[in-house]
C-alpha positions in Angstrom: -32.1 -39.1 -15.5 -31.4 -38.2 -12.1 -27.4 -37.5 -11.4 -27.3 -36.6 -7.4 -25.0 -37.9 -4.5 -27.9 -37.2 -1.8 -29.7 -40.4 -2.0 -32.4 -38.6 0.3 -32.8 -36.2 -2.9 -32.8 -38.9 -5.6 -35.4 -40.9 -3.4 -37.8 -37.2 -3.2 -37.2 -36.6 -6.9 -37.9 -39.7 -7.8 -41.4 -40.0 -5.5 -42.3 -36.7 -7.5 -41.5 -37.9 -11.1 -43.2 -40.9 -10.2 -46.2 -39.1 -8.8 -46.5 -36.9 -11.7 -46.8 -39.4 -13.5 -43.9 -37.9 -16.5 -41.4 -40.6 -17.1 -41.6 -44.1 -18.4 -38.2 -44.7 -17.0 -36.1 -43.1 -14.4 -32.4 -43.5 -14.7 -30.9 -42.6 -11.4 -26.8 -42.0 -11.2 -24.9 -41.5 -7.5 -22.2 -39.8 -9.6 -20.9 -37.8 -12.4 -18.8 -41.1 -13.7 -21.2 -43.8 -13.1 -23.8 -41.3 -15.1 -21.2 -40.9 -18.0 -20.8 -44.5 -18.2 -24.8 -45.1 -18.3 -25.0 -42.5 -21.2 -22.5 -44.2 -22.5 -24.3 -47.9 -22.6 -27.4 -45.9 -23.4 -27.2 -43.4 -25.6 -23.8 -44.7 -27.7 -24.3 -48.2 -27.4 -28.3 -48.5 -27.3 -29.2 -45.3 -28.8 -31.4 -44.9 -26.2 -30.5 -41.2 -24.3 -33.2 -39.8 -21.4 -34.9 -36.9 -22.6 -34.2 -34.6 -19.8 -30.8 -34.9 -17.1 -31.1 -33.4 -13.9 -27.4 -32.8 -12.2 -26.2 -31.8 -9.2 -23.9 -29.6 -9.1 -21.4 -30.6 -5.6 -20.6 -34.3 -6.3 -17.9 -37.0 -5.3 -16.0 -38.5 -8.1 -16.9 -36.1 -10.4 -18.6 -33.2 -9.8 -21.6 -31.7 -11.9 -19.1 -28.9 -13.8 -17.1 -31.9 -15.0 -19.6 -33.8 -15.7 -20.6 -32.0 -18.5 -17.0 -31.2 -19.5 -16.5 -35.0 -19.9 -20.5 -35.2 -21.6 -19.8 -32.0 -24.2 -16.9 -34.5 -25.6 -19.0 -37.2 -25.9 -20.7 -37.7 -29.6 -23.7 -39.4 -30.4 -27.1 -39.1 -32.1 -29.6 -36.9 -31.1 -27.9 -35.1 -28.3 -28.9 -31.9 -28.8 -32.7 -33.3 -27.9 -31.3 -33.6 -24.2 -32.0 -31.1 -22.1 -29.7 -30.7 -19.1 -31.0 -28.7 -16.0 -28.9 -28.3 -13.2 -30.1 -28.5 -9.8 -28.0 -26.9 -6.6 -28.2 -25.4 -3.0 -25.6 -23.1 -4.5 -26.7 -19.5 -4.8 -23.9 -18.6 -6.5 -24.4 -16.6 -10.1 -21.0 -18.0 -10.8 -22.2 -21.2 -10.8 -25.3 -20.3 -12.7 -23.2 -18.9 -15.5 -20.3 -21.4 -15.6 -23.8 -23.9 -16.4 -24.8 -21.9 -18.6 -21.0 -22.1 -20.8 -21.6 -25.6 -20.4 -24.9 -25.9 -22.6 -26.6 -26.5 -19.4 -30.7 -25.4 -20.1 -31.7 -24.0 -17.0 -30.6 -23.9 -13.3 -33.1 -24.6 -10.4 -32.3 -24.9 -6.9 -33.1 -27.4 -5.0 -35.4 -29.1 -4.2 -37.4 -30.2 -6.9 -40.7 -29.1 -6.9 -43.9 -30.4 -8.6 -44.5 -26.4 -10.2 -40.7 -26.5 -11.1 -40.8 -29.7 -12.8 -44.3 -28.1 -14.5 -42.2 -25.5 -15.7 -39.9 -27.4 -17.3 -41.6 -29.5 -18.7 -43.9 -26.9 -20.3 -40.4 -25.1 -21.5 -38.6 -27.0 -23.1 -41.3 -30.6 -23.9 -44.6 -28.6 -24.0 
């Protein structure tokens, strides 16, 4: 799942993902709340959560921080499985540790590369 305002950086990340060939289905959310509301349908409704989340941190509506305020509340089956890997311009360590309160995985900047998706994906789904 790909939670990002910049459609310019969903559209990259998704030509990636789709070039590498790692996902059978990319779930791709223009905002904190329309993202809540798919996990909602998906994973409390359909019992059918992505694997991994990739947030942005600086959104409208709801930004990335609250975000996963509003997803830590949520409850559902096999939510721990989800990994959650923020992805900013931010260089800020404050941000990087504020994430990492907020059961956030890891913390890349963008943009999304192909070796930084390899790394992830050999981290945390080898």
């Amino acid at each position: 799942m790909l939670i990002d305002d910049d459609s310019i950086t969903n559209f990259l990340n998704e030509l990636l993902i789709k070039e590498m060939d790692i996902s059978e289905e990319l779930i791709i959310s223009s905002d904190g709340q329309k993202a809540l509301d798919e996990l909602y349908n998906r994973c409390i409704l359909k019992d059918e959560c992505p694997d991994l989340i990739l947030l942005d941190v600086n959104m409208p509506v709801i930004n990335g921080f609250e975000f996963l305020k509003r997803y830590n509340e949520m409850v559902f089956d096999n939510k721990s499985s989800i990994i959650i890997v923020m992805l900013s311009t931010s260089l800020n360590p404050r941000d990087k540790e504020k994430a990492e309160t907020l059961n956030v995985k890891d913390y890349l900047n963008k943009p999304l590369s192909k070796e930084g998706m390899n790394e992830l994906l050999e981290k945390y789904f080898n």
